[in-house]
SERO-4910 file (N, C-alpha, C, O; in steps of 0.05 Angstrom, whole numbers):
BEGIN
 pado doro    nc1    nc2    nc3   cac1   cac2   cac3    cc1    cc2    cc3    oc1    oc2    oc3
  Unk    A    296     22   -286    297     38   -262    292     67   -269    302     76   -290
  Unk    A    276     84   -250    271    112   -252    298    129   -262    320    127   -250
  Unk    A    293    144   -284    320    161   -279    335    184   -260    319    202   -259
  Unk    A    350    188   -251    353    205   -227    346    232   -233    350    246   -254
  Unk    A    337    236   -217    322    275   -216    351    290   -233    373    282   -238
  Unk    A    339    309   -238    348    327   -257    360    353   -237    342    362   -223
  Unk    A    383    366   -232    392    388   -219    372    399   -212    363    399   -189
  Unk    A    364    408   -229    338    434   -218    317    421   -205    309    435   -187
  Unk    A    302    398   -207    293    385   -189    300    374   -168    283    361   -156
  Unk    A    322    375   -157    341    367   -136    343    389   -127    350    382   -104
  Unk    A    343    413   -126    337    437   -118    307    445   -103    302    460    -84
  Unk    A    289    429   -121    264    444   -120    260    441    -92    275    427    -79
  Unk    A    233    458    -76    235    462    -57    215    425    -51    191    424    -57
  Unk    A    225    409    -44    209    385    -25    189    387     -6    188    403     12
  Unk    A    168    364    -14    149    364      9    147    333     15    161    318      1
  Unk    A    136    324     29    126    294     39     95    288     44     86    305     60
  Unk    A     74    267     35     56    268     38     54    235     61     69    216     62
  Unk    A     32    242     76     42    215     99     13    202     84     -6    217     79
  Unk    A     11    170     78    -21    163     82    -20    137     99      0    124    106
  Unk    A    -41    133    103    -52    108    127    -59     91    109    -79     97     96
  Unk    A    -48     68    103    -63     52     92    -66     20    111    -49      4    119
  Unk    A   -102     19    113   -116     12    124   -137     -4    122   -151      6    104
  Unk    A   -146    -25    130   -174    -42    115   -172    -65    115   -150    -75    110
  Unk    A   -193    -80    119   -198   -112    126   -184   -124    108   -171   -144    116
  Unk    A   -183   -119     82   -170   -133     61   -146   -111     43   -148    -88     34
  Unk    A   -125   -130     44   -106   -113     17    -94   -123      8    -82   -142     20
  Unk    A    -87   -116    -27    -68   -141    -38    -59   -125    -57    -64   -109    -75
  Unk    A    -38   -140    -43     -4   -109    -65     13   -133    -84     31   -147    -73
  Unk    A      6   -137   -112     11   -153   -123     36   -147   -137     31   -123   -143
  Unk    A     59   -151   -147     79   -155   -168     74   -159   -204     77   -147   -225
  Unk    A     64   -184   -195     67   -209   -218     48   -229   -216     49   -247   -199
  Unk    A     27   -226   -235     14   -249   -234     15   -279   -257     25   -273   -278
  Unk    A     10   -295   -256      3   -322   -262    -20   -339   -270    -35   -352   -256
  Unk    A    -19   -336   -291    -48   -350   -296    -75   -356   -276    -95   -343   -282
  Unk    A    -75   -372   -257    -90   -378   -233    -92   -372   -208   -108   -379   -190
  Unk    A    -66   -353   -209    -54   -345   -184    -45   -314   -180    -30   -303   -195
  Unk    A    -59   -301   -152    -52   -271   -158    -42   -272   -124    -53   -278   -103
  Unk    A    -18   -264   -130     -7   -263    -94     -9   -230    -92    -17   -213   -108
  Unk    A      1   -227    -62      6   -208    -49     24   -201    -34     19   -203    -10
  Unk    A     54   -190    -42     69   -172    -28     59   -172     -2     35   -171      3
  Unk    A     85   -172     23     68   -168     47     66   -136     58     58   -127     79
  Unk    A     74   -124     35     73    -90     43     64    -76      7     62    -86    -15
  Unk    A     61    -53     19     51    -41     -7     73    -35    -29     95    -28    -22
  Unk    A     65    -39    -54     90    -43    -80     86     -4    -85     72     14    -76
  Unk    A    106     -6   -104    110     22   -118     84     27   -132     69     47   -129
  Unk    A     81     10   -145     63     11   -167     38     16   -154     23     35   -161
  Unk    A     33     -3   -132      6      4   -124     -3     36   -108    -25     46   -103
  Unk    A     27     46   -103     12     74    -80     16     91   -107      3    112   -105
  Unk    A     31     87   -133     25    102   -152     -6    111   -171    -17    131   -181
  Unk    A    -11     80   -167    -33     79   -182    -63     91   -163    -81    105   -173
  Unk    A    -60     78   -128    -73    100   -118    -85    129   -126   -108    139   -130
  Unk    A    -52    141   -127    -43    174   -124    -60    186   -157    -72    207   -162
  Unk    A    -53    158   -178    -66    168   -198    -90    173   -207    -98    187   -225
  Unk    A   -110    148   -180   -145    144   -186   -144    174   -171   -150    193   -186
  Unk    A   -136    181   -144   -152    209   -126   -144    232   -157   -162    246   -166
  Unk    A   -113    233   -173   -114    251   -186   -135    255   -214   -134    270   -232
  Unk    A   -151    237   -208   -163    230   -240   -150    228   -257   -156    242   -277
  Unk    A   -129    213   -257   -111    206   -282   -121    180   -300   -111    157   -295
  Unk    A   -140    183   -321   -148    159   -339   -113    142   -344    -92    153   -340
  Unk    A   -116    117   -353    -97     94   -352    -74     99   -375    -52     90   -370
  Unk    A    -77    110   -396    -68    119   -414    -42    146   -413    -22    150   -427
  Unk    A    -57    164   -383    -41    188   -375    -10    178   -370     -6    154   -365
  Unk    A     11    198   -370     36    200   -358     30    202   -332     12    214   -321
  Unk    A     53    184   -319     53    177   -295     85    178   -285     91    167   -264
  Unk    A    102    190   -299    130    196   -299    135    210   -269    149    203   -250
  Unk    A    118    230   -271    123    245   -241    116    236   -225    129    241   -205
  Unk    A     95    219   -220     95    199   -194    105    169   -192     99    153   -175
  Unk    A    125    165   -219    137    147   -210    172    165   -197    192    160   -184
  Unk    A    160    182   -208    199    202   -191    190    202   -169    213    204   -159
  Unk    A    172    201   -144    165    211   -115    183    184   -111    183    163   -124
  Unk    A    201    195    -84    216    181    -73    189    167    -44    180    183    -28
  Unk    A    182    140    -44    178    124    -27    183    120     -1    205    129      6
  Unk    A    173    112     13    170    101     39    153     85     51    131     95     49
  Unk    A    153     62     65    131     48     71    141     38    109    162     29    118
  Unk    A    120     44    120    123     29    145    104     13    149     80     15    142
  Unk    A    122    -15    167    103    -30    177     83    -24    201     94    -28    223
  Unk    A     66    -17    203     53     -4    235     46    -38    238     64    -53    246
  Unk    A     14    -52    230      6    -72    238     12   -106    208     -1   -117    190
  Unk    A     27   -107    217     29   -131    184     15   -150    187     26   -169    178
  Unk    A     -5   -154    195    -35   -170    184    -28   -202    177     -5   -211    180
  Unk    A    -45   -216    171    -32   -237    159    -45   -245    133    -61   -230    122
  Unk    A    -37   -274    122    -46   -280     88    -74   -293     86    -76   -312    102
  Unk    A    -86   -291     77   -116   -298     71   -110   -311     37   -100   -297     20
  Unk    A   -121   -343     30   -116   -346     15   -149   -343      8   -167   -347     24
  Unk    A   -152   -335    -20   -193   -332    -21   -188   -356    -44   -167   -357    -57
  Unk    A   -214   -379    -48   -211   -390    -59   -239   -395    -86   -262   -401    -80
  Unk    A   -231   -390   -106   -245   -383   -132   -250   -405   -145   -234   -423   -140
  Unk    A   -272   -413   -164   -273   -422   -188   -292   -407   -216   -314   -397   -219
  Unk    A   -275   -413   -228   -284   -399   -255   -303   -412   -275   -302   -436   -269
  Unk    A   -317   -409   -291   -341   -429   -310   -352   -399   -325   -355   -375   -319
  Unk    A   -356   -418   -348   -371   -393   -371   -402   -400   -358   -411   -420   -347
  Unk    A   -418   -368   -367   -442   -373   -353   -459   -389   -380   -477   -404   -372
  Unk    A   -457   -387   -406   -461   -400   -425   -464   -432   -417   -476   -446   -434
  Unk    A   -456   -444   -396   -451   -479   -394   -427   -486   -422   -431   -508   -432
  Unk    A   -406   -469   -434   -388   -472   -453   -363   -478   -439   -352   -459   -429
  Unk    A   -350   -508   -436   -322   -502   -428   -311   -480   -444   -311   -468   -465
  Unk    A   -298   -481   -411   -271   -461   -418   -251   -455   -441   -249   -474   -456
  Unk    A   -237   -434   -447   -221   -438   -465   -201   -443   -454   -201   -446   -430
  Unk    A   -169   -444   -475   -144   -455   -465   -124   -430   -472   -128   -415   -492
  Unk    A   -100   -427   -454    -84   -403   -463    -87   -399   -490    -97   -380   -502
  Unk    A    -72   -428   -502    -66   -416   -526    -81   -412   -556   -105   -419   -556
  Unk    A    -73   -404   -580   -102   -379   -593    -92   -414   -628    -74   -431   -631
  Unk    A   -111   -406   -642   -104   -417   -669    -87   -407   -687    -65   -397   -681
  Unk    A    -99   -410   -714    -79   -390   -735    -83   -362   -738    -68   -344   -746
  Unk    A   -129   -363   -720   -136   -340   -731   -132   -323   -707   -137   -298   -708
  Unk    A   -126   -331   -692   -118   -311   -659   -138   -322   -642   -138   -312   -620
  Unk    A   -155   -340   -645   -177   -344   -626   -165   -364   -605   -146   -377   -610
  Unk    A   -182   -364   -577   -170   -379   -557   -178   -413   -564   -202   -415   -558
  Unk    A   -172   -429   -569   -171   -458   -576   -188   -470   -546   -178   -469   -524
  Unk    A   -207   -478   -550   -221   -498   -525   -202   -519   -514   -184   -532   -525
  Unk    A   -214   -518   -489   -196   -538   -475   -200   -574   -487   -219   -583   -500
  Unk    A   -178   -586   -478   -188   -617   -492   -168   -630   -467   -148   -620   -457
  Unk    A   -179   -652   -461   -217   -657   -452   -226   -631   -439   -214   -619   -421
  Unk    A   -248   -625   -450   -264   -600   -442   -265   -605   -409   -270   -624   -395
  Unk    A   -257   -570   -405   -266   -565   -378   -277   -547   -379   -275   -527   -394
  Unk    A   -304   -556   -350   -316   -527   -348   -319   -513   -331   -336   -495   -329
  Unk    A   -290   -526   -304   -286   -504   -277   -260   -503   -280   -244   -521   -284
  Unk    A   -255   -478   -277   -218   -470   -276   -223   -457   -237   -240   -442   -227
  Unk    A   -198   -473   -223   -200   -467   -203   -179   -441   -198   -159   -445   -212
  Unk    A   -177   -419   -185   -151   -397   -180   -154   -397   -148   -171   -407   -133
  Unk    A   -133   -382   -143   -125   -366   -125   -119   -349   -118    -95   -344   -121
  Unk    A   -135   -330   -105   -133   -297    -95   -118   -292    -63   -134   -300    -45
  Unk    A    -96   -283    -54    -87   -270    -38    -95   -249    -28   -107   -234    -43
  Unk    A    -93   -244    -10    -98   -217      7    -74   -216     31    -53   -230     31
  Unk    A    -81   -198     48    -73   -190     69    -99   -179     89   -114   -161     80
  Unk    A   -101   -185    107   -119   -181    129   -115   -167    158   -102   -180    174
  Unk    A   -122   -153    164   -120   -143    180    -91   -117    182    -82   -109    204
  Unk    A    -85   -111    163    -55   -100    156    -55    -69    155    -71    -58    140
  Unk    A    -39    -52    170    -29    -25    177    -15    -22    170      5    -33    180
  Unk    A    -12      2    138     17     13    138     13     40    143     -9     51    148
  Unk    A     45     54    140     45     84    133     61     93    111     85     95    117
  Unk    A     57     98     94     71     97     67     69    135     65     51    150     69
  Unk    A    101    141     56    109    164     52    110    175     25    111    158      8
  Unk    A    110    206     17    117    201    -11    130    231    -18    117    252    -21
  Unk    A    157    228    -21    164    262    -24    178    269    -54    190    256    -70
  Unk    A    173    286    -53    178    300    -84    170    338    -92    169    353    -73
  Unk    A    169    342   -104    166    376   -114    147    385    -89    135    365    -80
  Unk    A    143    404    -78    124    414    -58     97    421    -81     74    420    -71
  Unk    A    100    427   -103     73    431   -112     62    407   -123     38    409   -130
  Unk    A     69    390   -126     66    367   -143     48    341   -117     32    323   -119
  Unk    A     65    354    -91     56    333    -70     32    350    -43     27    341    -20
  Unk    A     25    369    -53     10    384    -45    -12    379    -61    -31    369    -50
  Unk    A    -11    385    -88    -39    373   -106    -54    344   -100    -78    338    -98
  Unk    A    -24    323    -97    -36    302    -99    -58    297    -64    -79    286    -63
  Unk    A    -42    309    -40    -55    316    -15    -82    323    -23    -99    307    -15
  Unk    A    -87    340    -34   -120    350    -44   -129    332    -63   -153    336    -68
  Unk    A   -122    319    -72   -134    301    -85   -142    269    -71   -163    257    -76
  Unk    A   -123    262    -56   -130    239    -37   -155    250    -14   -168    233     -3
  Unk    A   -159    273    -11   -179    274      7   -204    282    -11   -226    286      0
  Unk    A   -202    285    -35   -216    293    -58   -217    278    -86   -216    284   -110
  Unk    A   -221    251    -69   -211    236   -107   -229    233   -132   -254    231   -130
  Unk    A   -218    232   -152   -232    232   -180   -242    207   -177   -266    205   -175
  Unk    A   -234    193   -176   -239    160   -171   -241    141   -148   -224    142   -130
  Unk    A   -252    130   -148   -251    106   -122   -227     95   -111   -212     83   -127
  Unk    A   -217     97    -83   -185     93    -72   -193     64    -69   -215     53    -68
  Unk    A   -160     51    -70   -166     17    -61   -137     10    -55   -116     22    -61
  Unk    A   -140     -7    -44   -114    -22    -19   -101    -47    -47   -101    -71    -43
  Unk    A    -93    -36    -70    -83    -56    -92   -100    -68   -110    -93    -74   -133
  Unk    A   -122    -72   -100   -151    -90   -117   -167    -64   -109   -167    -46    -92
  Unk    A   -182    -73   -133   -204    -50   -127   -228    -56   -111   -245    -38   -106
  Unk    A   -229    -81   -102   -255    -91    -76   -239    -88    -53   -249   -100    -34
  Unk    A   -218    -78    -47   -201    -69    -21   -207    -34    -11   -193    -13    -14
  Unk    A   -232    -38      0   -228    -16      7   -219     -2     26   -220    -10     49
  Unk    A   -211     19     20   -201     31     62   -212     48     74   -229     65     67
  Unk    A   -200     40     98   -208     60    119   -203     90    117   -182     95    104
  Unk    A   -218    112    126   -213    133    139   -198    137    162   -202    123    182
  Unk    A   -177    161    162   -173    181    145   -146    161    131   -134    143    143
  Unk    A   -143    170    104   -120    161     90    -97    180     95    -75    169    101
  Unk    A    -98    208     93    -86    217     94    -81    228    124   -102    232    138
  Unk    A    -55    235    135    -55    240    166    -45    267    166    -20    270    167
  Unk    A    -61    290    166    -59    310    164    -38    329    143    -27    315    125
  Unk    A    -32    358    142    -24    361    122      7    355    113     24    341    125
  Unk    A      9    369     88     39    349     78     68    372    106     70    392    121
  Unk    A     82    350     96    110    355    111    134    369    103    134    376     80
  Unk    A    146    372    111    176    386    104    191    361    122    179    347    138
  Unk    A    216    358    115    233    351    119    236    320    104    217    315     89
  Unk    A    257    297    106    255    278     88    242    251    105    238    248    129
  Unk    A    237    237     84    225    207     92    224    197    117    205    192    131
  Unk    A    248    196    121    253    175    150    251    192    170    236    184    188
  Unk    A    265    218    174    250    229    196    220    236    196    211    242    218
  Unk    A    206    235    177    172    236    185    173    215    182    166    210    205
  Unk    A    176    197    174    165    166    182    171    161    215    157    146    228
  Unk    A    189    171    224    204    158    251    183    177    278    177    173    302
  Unk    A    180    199    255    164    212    282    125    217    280    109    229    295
  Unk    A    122    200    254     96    188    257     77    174    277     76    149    276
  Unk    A     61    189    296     49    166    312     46    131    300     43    121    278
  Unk    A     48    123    318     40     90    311      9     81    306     -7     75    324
  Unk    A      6     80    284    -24     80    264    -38     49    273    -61     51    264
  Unk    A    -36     29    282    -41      5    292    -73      7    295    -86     29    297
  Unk    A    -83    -15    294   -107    -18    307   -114    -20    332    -94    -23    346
  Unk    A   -140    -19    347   -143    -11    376   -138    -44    385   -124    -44    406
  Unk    A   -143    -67    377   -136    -96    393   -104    -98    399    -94   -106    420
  Unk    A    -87    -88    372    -59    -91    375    -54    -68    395    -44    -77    415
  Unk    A    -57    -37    395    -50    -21    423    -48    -31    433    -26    -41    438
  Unk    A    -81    -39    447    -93    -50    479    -61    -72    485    -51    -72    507
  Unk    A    -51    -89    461    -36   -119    468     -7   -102    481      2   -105    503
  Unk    A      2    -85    461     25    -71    464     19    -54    497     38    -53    513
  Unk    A     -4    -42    504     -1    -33    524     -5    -49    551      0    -41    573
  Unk    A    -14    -74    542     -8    -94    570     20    -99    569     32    -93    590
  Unk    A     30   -106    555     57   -115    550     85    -93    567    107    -96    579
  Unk    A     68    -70    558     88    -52    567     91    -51    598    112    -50    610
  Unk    A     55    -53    612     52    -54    635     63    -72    654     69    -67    677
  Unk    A     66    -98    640     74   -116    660    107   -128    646    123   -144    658
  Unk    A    109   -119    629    145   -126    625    162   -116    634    158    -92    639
  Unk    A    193   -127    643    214   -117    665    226    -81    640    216    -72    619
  Unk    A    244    -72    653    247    -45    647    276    -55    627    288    -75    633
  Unk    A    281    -43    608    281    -19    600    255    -13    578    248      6    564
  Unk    A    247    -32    581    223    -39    558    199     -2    561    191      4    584
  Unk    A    194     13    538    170     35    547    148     31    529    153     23    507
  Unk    A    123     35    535    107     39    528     96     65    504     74     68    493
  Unk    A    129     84    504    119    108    490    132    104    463    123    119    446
  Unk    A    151     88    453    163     75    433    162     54    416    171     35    428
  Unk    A    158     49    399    153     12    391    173     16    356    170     29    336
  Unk    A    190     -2    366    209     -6    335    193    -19    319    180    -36    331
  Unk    A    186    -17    289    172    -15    272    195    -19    241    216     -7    238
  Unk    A    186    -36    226    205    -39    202    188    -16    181    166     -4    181
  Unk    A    212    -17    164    213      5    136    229      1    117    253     -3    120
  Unk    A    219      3     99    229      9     79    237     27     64    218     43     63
  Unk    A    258     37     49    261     70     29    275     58     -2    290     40    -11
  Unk    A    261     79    -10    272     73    -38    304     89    -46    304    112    -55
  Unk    A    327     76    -41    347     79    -49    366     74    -64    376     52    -61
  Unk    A    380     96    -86    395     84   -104    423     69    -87    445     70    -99
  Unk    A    421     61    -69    448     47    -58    431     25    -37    441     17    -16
  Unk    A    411     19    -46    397      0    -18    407    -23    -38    415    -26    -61
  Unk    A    402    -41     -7    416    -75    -10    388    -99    -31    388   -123    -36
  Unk    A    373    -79    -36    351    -95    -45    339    -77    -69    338    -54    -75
  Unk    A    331   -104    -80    313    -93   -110    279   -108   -109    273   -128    -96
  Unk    A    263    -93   -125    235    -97   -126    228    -88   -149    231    -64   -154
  Unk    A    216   -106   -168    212   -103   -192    184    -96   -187    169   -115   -182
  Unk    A    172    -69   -187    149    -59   -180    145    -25   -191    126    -10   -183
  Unk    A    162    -19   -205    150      5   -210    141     10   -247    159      6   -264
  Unk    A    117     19   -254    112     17   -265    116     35   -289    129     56   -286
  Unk    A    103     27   -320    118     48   -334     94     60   -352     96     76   -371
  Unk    A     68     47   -341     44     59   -351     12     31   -336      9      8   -330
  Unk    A      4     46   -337    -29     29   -330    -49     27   -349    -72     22   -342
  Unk    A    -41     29   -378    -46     27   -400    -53     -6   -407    -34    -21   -408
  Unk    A    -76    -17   -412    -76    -50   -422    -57    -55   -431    -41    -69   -419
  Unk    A    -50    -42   -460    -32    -46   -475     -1    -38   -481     15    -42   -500
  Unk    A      1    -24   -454     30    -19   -447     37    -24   -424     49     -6   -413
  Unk    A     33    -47   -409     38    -47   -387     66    -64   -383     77    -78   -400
  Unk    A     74    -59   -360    104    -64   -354    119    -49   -330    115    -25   -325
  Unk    A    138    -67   -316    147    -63   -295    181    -55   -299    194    -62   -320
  Unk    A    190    -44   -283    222    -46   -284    229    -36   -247    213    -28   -230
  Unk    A    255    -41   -244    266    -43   -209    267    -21   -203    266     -2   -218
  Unk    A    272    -21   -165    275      6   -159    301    -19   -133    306    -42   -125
  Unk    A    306      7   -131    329    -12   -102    314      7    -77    304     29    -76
  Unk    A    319    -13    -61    306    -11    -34    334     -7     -8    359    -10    -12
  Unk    A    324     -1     11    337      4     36    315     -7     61    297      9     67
  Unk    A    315    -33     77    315    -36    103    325    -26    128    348    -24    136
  Unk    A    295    -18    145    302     -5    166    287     -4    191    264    -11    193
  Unk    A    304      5    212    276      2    233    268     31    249    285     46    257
  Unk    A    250     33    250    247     63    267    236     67    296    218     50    299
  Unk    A    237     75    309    235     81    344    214    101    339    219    125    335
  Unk    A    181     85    340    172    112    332    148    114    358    142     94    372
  Unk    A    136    140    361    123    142    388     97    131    383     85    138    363
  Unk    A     85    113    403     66    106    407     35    117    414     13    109    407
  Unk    A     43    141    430     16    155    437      4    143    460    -19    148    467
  Unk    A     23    124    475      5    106    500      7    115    525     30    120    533
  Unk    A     -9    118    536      4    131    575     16    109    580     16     93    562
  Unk    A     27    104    601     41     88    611     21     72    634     29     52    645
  Unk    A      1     79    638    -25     67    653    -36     49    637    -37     55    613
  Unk    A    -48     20    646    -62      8    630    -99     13    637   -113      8    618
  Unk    A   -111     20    658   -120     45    667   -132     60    639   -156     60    636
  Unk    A   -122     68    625   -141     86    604   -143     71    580   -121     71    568
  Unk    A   -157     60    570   -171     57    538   -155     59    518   -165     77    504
  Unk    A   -130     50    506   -121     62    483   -142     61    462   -157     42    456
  Unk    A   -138     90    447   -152     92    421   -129     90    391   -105     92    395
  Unk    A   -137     87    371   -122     87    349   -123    113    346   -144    127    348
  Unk    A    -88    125    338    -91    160    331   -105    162    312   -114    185    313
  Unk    A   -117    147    286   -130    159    277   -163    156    269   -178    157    249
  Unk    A   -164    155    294   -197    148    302   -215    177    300   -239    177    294
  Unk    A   -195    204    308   -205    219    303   -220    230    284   -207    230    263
  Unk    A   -247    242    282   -256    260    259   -262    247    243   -249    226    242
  Unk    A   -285    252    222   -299    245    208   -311    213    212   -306    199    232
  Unk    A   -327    208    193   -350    187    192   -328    156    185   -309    166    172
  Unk    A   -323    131    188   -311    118    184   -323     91    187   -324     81    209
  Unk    A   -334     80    166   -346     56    160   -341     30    178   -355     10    179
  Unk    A   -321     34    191   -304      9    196   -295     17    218   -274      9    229
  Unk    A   -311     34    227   -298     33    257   -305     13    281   -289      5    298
  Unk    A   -334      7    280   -348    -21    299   -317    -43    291   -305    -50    311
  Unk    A   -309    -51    271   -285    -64    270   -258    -65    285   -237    -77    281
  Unk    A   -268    -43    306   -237    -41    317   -212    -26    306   -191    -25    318
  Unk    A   -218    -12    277   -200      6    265   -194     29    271   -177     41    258
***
C-alpha cells in the first residue's frame, strides 16, 4: 500500500484534475491468466496511472511514485456492459504451439500432443461512462492537465486498442476535494441513456427530478471498507507488480443538466467543442 503523504505534502497547496472516460470499448484489468484477460467493471488505479503516465511521456522504466500518491476517484456516470471477444492463437510458421513450461536450457518445451490453436479470452466493457478524479500537489496536477490535452503518447481506456472519446479532460483543474467535485460534476452519460433518464423523469410520480440522478463512487481511503489490489509499483517488463489501496463506496446526487421538458433534445455535456470521432455514435 502507498505510503501516507509526508507533513509538508499534506500542507501543499491541492488541486483536482476531473477526466471523462469514454469509448465503445474499455478494459480495466487487475490480473491476468494465461488465456484469460478480464475487466474490472470500473477503472483500476493502475490504469488512470498509467494513462497520466503515456499523456506525461513517461517511458515504462520512469518513477511513477507521485502518481501513484494522487488520491483517486471514480464515478459511475454510464456502466456499460461485458463483451466477451473471442480469440484464437497459432504460430504463423504452421509450428505448434509452445507449452508454459521451459527445459533445463530455459526454452519453452512444445506442446504434447502438439497443438496448433490455443483458444483465449478478451473482456471489455462496452458502452461504459466514467468520471475519474485525481487530486494531489497543485503543480504536479496542473502539469499532468496539460499533458492529457497534450500527450506524449497515445491515451487508451486500459488496452491500448481502447480508444477514447473527446474531450477527456472536463475543463480546467479544481480546488476543493474529491467528492465534492465529483458530486457537483455534470452527469457525463451518453445521449440514448439522457434521452431514457429524461422520459423517465417526465412521466414518473413526484418526488422523482429530472435535475439529479444518484450515481455510485468510489474513493480511495485509508479507512474504506474495501481493498483492490491495483496499484502499481512500476510498468517496467521486468518489474512489474501490484500491491492494495482501500477503497470507500458511495453514492452522489449529482446534477443532470436536463430541463424538465421532454420537448428539448438532450445533448451529452460534453458534446461541446472540438472535432470528436465518435460522435455519429451517440457519444
Amino acid at each position: 500500500m502507498p505510503a501516507d503523504p509526508t507533513p509538508a505534502a499534506q500542507h501543499e497547496e491541492q488541486a483536482v484534475l476531473v477526466l471523462r472516460l469514454a469509448g465503445p470499448l474499455q478494459s480495466w484489468g487487475d490480473h491476468s491468466a494465461f488465456n484469460r484477460r478480464d475487466s474490472r467493471p470500473q477503472p483500476t488505479k493502475s490504469g488512470i496511472v498509467g494513462l497520466l503516465a503515456a499523456a506525461a511521456g513517461r517511458p515504462r522504466e520512469a518513477d511513477i511514485s507521485d502518481l501513484v500518491g494522487l488520491r483517486l476517484g471514480v464515478r459511475v456516470d454510464q456502466p456499460g456492459t461485458l463483451l466477451r471477444d473471442y480469440h484464437t492463437v497459432s504460430d504463423y510458421r504452421g509450428r505448434p504451439l509452445p507449452q508454459a513450461g521451459v527445459n533445463a536450457k530455459g526454452a519453452q518445451k512444445p506442446t504434447s500432443p502438439a497443438k496448433d490453436t490455443h483458444v483465449t479470452h478478451r473482456y471489455y466493457l462496452q458502452d461504459a461512462v466514467f468520471v475519474a478524479a485525481v487530486q494531489g500537489p497543485a503543480a504536479l496536477v496542473t502539469t499532468l492537465g496539460d499533458a492529457i490535452r497534450h500527450p506524449a503518447f497515445p491515451l487508451a481506456l486500459g488496452r491500448r486498442s481502447c480508444v477514447p472519446t473527446q474531450p477527456i479532460t472536463l475543463g480546467a483543474v479544481r480546488d476543493g476535494t474529491l467528492e465534492d467535485v465529483l458530486a457537483e460534476e455534470p452527469w457525463q452519460a451518453g445521449k440514448a441513456a439522457r434521452n431514457a433518464y429524461r422520459r423517465r423523469a417526465d412521466r414518473g410520480p413526484e418526488p422523482f427530478s429530472p435535475h439529479r440522478i444518484d450515481l455510485a463512487a468510489t474513493f480511495d481511503d485509508p479507512s474504506g471498507e474495501d481493498t483492490l489490489q491495483d496499484v502499481p509499483h512500476s510498468f517496467s517488463p521486468r518489474e512489474r507488480g501490484f500491491s492494495t489501496r482501500r477503497i470507500r463506496h458511495a453514492w452522489l446526487k449529482v446534477p443532470t443538466g436536463l430541463a424538465s421538458s421532454a420537448a428539448h433534445t438532450a445533448q451529452p455535456a460534453a458534446a461541446a467543442g472540438g472535432h470528436d470521432p465518435f460522435a455519429l455514435l451517440g457519444w
